[in-house]
ZAMARGU-4260 file (C-alpha; in steps of 0.2 Angstrom, whole numbers, plus 5000, padded with zeros to 4 digits):
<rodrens>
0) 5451/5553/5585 | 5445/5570/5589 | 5457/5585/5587 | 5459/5598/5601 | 5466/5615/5602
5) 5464/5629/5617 | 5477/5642/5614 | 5495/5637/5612 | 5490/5618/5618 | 5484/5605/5606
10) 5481/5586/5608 | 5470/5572/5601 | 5457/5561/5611 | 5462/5545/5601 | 5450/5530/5612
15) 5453/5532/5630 | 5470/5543/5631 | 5472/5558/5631 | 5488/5560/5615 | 5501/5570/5605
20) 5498/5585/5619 | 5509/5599/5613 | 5514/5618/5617 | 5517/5628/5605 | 5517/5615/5591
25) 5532/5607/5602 | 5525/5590/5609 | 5527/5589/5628 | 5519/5571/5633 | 5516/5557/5621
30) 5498/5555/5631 | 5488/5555/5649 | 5476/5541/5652 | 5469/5531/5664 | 5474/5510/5668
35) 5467/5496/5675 | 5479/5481/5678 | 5473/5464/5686 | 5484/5453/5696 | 5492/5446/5679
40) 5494/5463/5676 | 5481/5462/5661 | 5473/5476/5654 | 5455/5475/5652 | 5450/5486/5635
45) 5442/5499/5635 | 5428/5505/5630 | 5423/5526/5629 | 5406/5533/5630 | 5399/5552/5633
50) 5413/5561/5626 | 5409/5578/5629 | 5421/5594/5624 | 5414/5613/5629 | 5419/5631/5629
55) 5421/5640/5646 | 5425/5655/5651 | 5438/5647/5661 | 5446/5636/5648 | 5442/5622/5637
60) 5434/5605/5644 | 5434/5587/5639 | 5424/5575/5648 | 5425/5556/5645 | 5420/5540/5651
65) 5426/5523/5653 | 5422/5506/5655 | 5435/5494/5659 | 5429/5476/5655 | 5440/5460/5655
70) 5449/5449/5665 | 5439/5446/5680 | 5438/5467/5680 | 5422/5478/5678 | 5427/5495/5680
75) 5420/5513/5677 | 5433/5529/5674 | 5427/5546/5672 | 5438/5558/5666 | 5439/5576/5663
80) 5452/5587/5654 | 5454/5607/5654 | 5465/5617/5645 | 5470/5634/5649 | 5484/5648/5640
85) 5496/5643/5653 | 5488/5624/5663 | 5481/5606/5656 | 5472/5597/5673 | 5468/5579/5669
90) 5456/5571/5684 | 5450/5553/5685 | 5440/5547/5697 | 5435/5527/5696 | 5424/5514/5703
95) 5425/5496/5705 | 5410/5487/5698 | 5413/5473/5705 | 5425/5464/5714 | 5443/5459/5709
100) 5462/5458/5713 | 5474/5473/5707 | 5491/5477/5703 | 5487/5495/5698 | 5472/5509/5696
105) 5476/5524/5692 | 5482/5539/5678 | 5500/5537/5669 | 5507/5549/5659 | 5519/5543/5644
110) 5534/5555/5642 | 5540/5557/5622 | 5557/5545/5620 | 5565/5562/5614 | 5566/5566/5631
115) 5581/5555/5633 | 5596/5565/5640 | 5584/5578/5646 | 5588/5588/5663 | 5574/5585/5676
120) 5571/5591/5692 | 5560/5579/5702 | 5550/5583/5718 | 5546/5571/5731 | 5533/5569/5743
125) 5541/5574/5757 | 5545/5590/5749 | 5564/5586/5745 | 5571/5588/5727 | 5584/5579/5716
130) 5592/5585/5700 | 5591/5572/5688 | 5590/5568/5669 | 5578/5557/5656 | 5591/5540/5655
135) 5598/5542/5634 | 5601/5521/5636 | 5586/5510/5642 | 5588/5512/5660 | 5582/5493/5670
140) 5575/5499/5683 | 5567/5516/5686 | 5576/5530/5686 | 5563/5543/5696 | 5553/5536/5713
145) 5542/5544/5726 | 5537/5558/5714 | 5525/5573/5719 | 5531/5584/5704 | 5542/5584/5689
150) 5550/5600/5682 | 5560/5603/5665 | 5561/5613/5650 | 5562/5613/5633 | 5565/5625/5619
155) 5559/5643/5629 | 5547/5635/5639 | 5550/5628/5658 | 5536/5615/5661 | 5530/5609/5679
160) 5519/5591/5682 | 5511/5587/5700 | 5503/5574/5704 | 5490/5571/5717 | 5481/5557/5725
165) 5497/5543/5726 | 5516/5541/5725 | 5522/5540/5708 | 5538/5535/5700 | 5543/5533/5683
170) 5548/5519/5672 | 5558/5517/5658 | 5546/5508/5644 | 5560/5506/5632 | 5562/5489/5639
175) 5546/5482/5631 | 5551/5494/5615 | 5537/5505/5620 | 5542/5523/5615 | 5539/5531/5630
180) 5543/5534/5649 | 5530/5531/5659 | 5527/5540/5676 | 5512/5530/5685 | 5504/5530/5703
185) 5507/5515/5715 | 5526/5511/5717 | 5533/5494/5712 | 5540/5492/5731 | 5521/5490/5737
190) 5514/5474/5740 | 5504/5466/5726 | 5490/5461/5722 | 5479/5469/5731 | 5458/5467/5733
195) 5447/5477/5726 | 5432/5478/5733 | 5414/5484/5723 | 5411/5501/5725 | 5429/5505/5730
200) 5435/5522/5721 | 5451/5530/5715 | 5454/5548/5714 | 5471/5555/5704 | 5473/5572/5694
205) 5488/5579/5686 | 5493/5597/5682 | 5504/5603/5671 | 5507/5619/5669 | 5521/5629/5654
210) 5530/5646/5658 | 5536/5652/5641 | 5551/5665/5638 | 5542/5668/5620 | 5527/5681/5615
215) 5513/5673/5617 | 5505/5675/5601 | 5521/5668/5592 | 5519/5652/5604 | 5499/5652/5601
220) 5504/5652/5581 | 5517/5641/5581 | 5502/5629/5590 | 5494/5624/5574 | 5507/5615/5566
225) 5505/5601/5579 | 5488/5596/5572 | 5488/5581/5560 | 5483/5584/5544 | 5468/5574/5536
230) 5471/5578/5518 | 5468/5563/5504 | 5486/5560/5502 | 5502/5563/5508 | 5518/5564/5497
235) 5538/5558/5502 | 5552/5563/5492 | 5566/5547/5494 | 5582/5546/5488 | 5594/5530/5488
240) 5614/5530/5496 | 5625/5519/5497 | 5624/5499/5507 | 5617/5500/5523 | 5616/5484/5529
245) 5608/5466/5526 | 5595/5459/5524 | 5594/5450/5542 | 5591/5429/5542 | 5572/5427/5544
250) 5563/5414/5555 | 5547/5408/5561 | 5539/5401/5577 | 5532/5383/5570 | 5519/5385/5582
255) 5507/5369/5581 | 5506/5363/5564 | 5521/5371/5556 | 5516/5358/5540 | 5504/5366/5531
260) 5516/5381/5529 | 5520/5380/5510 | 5540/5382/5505 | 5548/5397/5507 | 5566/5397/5501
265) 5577/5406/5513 | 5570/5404/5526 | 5582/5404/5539 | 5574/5392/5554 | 5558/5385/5564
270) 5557/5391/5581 | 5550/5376/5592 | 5548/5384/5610 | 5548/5366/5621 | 5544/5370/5641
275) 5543/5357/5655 | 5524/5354/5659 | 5519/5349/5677 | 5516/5331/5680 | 5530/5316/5679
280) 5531/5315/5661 | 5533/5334/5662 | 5543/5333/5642 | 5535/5319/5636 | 5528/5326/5623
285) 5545/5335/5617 | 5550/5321/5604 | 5532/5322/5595 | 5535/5342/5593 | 5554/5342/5588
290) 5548/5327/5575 | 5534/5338/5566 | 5545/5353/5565 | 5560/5344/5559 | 5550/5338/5543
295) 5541/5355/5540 | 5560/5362/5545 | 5567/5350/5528 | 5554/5357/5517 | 5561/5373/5519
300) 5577/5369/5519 | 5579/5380/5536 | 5586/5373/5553 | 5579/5372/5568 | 5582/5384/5582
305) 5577/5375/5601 | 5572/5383/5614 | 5568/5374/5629 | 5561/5382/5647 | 5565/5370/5662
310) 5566/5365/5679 | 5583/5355/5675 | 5592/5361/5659 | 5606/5348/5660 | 5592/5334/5660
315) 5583/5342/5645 | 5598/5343/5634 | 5599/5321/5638 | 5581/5323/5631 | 5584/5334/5617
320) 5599/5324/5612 | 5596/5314/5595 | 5590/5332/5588 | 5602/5343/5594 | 5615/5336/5579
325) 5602/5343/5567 | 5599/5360/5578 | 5606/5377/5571 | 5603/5384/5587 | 5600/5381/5605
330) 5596/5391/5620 | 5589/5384/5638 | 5579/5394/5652 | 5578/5390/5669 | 5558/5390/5672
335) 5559/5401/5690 | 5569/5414/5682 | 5566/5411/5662 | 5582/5416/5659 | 5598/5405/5655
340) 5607/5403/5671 | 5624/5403/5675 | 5625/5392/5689 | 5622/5375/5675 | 5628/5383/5661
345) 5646/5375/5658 | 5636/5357/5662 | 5622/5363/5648 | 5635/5368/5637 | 5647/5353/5640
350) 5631/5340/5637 | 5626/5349/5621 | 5642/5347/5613 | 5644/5331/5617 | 5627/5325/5609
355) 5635/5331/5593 | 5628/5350/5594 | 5638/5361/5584 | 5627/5377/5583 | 5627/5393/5592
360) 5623/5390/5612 | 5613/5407/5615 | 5610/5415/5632 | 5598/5427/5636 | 5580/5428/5641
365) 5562/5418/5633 | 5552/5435/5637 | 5557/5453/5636 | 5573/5463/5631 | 5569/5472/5651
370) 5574/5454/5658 | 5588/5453/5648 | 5595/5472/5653 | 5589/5468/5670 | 5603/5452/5671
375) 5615/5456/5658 | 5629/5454/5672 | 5623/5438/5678 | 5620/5428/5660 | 5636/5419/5653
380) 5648/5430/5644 | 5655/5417/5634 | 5638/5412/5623 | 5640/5413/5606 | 5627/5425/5604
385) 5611/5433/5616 | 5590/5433/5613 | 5575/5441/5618 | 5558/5441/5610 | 5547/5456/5606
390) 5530/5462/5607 | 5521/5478/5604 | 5509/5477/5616 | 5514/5473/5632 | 5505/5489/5639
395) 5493/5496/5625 | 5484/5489/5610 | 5481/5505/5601 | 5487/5504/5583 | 5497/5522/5586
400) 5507/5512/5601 | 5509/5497/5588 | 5517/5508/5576 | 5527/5519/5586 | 5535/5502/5593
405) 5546/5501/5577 | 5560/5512/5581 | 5563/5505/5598 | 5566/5488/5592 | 5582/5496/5584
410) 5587/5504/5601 | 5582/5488/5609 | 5593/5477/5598 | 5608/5491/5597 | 5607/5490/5616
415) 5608/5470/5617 | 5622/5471/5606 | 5630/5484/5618 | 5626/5472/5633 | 5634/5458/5624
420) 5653/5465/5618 | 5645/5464/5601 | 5642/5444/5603 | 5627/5441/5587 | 5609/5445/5594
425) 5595/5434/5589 | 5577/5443/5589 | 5560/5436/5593 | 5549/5428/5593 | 5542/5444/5589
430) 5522/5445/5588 | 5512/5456/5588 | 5501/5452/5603 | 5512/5443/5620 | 5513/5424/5617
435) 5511/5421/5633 | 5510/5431/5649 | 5528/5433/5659 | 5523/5440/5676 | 5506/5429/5677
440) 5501/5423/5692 | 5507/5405/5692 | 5495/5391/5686 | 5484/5406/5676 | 5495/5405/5659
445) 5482/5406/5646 | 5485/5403/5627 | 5493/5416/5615 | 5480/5429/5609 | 5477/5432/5591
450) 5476/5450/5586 | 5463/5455/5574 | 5476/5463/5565 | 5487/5448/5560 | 5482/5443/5542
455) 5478/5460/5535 | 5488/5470/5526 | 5493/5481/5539 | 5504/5470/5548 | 5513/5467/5531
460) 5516/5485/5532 | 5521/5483/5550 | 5534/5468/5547 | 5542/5476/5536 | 5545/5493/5545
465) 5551/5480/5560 | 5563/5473/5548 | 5570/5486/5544 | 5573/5495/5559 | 5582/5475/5565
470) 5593/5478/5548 | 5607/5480/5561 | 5624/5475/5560 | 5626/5461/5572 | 5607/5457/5573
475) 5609/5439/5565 | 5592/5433/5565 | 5574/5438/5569 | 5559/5425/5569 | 5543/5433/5566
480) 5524/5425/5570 | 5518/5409/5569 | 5520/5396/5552 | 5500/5396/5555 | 5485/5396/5563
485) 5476/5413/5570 | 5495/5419/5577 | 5504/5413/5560 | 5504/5418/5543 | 5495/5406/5534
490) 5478/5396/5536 | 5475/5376/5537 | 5473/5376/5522 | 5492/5383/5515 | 5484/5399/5512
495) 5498/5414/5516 | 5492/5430/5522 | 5500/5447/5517 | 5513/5447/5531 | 5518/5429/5524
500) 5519/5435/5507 | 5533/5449/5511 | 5543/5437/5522 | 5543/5425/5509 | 5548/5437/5496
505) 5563/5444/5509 | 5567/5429/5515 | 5572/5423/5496 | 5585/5436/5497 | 5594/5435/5515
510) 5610/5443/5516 | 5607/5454/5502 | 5612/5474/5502 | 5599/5485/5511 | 5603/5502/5502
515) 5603/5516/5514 | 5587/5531/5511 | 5584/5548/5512 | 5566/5549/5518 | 5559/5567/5515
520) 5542/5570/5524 | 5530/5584/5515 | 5528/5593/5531 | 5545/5597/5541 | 5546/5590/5556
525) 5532/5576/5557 | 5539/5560/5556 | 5535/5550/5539 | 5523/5533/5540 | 5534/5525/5524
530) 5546/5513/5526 | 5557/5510/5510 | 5569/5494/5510 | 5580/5495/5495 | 5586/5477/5490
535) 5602/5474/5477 | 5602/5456/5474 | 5609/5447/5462 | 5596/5447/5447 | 5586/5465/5453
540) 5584/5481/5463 | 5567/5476/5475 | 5561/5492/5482 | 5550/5487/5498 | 5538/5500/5503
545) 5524/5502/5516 | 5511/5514/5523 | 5507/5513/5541 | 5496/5527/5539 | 5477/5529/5535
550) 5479/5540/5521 | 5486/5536/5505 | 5504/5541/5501 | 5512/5545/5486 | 5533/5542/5484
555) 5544/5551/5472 | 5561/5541/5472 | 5578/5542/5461 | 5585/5524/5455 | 5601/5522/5460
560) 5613/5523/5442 | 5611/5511/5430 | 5593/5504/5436 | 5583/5504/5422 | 5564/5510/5424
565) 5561/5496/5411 | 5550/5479/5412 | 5548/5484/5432 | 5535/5474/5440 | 5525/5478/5456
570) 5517/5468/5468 | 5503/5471/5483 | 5504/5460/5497 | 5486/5455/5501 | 5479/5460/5485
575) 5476/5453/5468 | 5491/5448/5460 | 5499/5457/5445 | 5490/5475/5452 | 5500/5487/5447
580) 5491/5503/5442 | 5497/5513/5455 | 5516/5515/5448 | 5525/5523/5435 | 5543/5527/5431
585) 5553/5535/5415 | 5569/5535/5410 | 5580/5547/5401 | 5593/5558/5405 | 5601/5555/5420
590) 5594/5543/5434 | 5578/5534/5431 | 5562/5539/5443 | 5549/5530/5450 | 5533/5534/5457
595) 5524/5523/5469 | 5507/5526/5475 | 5503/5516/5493 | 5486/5514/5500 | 5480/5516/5517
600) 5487/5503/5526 | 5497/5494/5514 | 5514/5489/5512 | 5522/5482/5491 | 5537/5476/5482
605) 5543/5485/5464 | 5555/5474/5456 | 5568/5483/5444 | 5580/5470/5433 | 5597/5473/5439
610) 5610/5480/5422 | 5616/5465/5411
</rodrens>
């Protein structure tokens, strides 16, 4: 990561894009970069080589390279950035190294999500305009086409974006909880795939350019306070309300051996995701799955929640049948659409309840919130509840865009519950990389991806800031990972990793009050990396706590009245158990206080005995 500052503008190089630009320490685009999207529309990772940044008289330049390797896909960008007082110009200029089929090529710029509601004045390529405004709920389809230029303003400063070198339009990547809009080059109404042929290039450049009302040395001086800090520690001052919510009922995708997962009590369900496989005995191997996670699903004392991707929903229910009296839930997708269909619903419905199924018959689609805001019209309005999954990296695999996906799950599920009349919303499987690819090319499905990520403590830290921002009224369940394996949380051997250990903890104490937090950041106006999840139970106060951040943080929290700071135990998740040097609390007059110290990257419990 590699701070830049020219002026009133600052921004980072983080990897390939070009991120957090700001003007006047106010961010104005969340990034700039260049993509490469196969005719799965994969992304091939990239890789960055000969980063250059000099001092002109004209401005400050950044150069970059890079390689695009993956997927079928070789591919070369080179990309140059240069700022001046009152412009940023961002060119790419790529070349096929070999040849391939694409969907897209080409730079996109990622507009902040606080730009929902904003006023926008787009400009068209045949020089027409139309007023217009950033959609405030997740629009399904996108709300700017045939886009030359984009004008808007914000706090003093009117702001102009031309594009050159295609048509672009704009997208809203709430859908996927990205937390963005995207505006990006070849429009969706093309034809695609198309070839790519070695040595074919792409030229695109954007230009933005800021017309401020303010001095310009109060703008340039207010530019500083956008750079991050890289001090040793941070510190967050936290203070605890009144109930919030609940703790949500937790589930888990039993994935291929959901046996070796070792109890967890609580535990809501096992996900078992049944699809039709081609051939004639296209579910014969249905029975065998549903078996194994029935018998892991006892051990737990969790249900099992079906759902079942098919050619011919009314058959699958016969085939499902004998399990469906033991099911807690069920939902059925037709395998063209992966959505439940209204067309054999009332049979679907009527055949599970007479097999003996008396759980909730959800509706809703086995992929992404978009579909399900893309069809909300068209699904059954009488289900007793709706589902989509989640993934934070449908479009980038940088561990900013990992973490900034947390909030939008909350306006995700908020906006499920909306399309629903408030019917209960059942989350996930939500994983950190896609379990499988929904616009693949058919016949190319691969196997689920694990992330490098999955069994360190970061996603601990992650899963818990997910869980809170589902801590909605109305969410009803969420079903997190797999029980093992690389996409699970625990070995072959039993062994749970650090995101296992939370759930376990949280999942002993489902439908407990979440206590609502005042989270104070050191630095006004920079969003905090801690989550805090306050937990009343029954026996004790259970402060969960986690850093998404690469600097350790120090917490100053008020107990709530009556919580003594006495015989308080603190655990880390993916560290030696019984480690708890890095907390201290007193009592005295008034209130008790804790301190909590988190490492980089970590996420833990403190558990405080509730009053006799």
């Amino acid at each position: 990561m590699q701070p830049l500052s020219a002026g009133p503008w600052t921004a980072l190089l983080v990897g390939d894009e070009l991120a957090r630009l700001c003007y006047g320490g106010r961010p104005v685009l969340r990034a700039v970069k260049a993509v490469v999207r196969n005719q799965d529309w994969r992304t091939p990772r990239p890789s960055v080589s000969n980063v250059e940044v000099t001092q002109a008289a004209d401005g400050l330049h950044v150069q970059w390279t890079v390689r695009y390797s993956g997927f079928g896909v070789e591919y070369i960008g080179l990309l140059a950035a240069r700022f001046t007082p009152a412009t940023v110009e961002v060119a790419f200029e790529g070349t096929a190294a070999n040849s391939f089929q694409s969907n897209r090529i080409g730079l996109v710029v990622l507009h902040p999500p606080a730009d929902a509601g904003r006023d926008v004045t787009v400009e068209h390529s045949d020089g027409s305009i139309t007023a217009s405004q950033f959609p405030r709920e997740i629009s399904p389809h996108q709300p700017f086409v045939d886009i030359s230029a984009l004008e808007w303003a914000d706090a003093g400063t009117a702001f102009r974006l031309e594009f050159t070198g295609d048509v672009f339009e704009t997208e809203d990547q709430r859908n996927w909880t990205d937390a963005s809009f995207k505006t990006y080059s070849t429009p969706l109404e093309r034809p695609i795939p198309v070839d790519v042929a070695e040595g074919d290039a792409v030229r695109q450049s954007i230009f933005l350019e800021a017309a401020s009302f303010e001095p310009q040395e109060a703008v340039e001086a207010a530019a500083g306070l956008a750079l991050p800090g890289f001090g040793t520690s941070q510190q967050v001052r936290a203070r605890f309300g009144n109930v919030a919510g609940h703790v949500p009922a937790l589930a888990m995708r039993a994935g291929a051996n959901p046996g070796v997962l070792p109890e967890i009590p609580g535990l809501d369900a096992l996900v078992v995701e049944l699809a039709d496989v081609p051939g004639e005995a296209s579910r014969s191997g249905w029975a065998a799955q549903l078996q194994a996670v029935a018998a892991a699903a006892a051990v737990h004392g969790a249900g099992i929640d079906i759902r079942a991707t098919t050619a011919n929903p009314v058959t699958a229910v016969a085939d499902l049948a004998s399990f469906l009296p033991r099911a807690k839930r069920l939902a059925i997708f037709d395998s063209g659409t992966e959505l439940t269909e209204p067309g054999s619903w009332q049979e679907v419905k009527d055949a599970a309840r007479a097999a003996g199924f008396r759980g909730s018959l959800l509706a809703g689609s086995r992929s992404h919130f978009t579909e399900l805001n893309r069809s909300s019209r068209r699904l059954p309005s009488d289900s007793d509840g709706l589902t989509f999954s989640i993934t934070p990296q449908v479009h980038s695999t940088e561990t900013a865009h990992i973490i900034d996906n947390v909030p939008m799950q909350r306006l995700v599920a908020e906006s499920a519950l909306r399309l629903g009349s408030g019917r209960p919303v059942h989350v996930g499987p939500v994983t950190l990389l896609p379990r499988r690819n929904a616009v693949t090319t058919p016949g190319e499905a691969a196997e689920p991806e694990a992330d490098e990520l999955q069994h360190l403590p970061f996603t601990a830290a992650w899963l818990l800031a997910s869980i809170s921002a589902l801590t909605v009224d109305g969410v009803a369940s969420v079903s997190y990972f797999d029980a093992s394996g690389p996409t699970g949380i625990c070995d072959d051997a039993g062994r749970v990793d650090p995101a296992g250990e939370l759930l376990r903890e949280l999942a002993a104490v489902r439908g407990s009050e979440v206590l609502s937090v005042d989270v104070g950041a050191a630095v006004p106006g920079r969003s905090s990396p801690v989550t805090l999840y306050p937990v009343q139970s029954s026996v004790a106060l259970l402060v969960f706590a986690a850093n998404l951040s690469g600097t350790a943080v120090d917490i100053d929290f008020q107990l709530p009245a009556g919580i003594s700071a006495a015989l308080v135990e603190c655990k880390a998740f993916g560290r030696e158990a019984g480690s708890n040097v890095d907390f201290a609390a007193t009592d005295g007059v008034g209130p008790a206080e804790g301190k909590l110290t988190l490492g980089p990257w970590s996420a833990r419990v403190v558990r405080f005995p509730a009053p006799s």
